[in-house]
N, C-alpha and C positions, 0 to 999 in steps of 0.2 A: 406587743403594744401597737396600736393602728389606732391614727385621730377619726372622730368621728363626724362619717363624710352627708350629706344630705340630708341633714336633720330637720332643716328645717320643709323639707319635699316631704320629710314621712312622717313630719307631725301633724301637718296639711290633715292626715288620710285618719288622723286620731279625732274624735271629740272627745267633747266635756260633755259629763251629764247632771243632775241634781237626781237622788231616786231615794225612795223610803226601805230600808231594811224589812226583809219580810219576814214571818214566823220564825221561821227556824233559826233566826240568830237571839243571841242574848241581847242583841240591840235593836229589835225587834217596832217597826212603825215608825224609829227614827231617822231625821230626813239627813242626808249626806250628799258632798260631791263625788266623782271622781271618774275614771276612765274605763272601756269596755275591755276585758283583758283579751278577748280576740279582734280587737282592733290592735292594741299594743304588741300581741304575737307575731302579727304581721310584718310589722315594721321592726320591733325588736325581740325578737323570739326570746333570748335569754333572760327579761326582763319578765318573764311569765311563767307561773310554775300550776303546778296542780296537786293543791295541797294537801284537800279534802273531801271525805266524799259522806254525803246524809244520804239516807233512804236509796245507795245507791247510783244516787248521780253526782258524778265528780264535779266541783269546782275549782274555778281558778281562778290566782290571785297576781297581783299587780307587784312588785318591787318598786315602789316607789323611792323610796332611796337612790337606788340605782338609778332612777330617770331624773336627776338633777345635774348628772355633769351632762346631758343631753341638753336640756332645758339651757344652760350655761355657755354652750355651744351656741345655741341660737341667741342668746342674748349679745353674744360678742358679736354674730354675723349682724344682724340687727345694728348694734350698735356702729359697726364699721360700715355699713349704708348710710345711717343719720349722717358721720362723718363726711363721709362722701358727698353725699347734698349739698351739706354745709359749706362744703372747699367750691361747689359749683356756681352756690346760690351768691357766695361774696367776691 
């Protein structure tokens, strides 16, 4: 077990996107968020699998799950900044 260290440096290197599902899924034109899984590989490889493959070309998909005690991480670093502010600013 090992905390996890610079999360918020490698979330930096992640976007958000908004994008329409294309043909080949059952959810087919419907619009969604989410993340690019080879941005996420980068930063957290485990968190990225390859799960499926259509007409031949492999996809891959995202653990979202899994990226919540990440996201959780950053919320406490985050928040121990505000604090710190706060102790300055009064």
């Amino acid at each position: 077990m090992e905390l996890i260290n610079n999360s918020v440096i490698a979330l930096n290197n992640i976007g958000a996107y908004k994008f329409k599902f294309n043909e080949l899924t059952p959810r087919s034109g419907e619009t969604s968020y989410g993340l690019l899984a080879h941005q996420v590989e980068k930063e957290f490889p485990s968190l990225v699998r390859e799960n499926y493959e259509i007409d031949g070309k492999k996809y891959k998909t995202i653990n979202y799950k899994e990226l919540i005690p990440v996201l959780w991480n950053i919320v406490k670093k985050i928040n121990n900044r505000i604090k710190n502010i706060e102790k300055k600013i009064k």
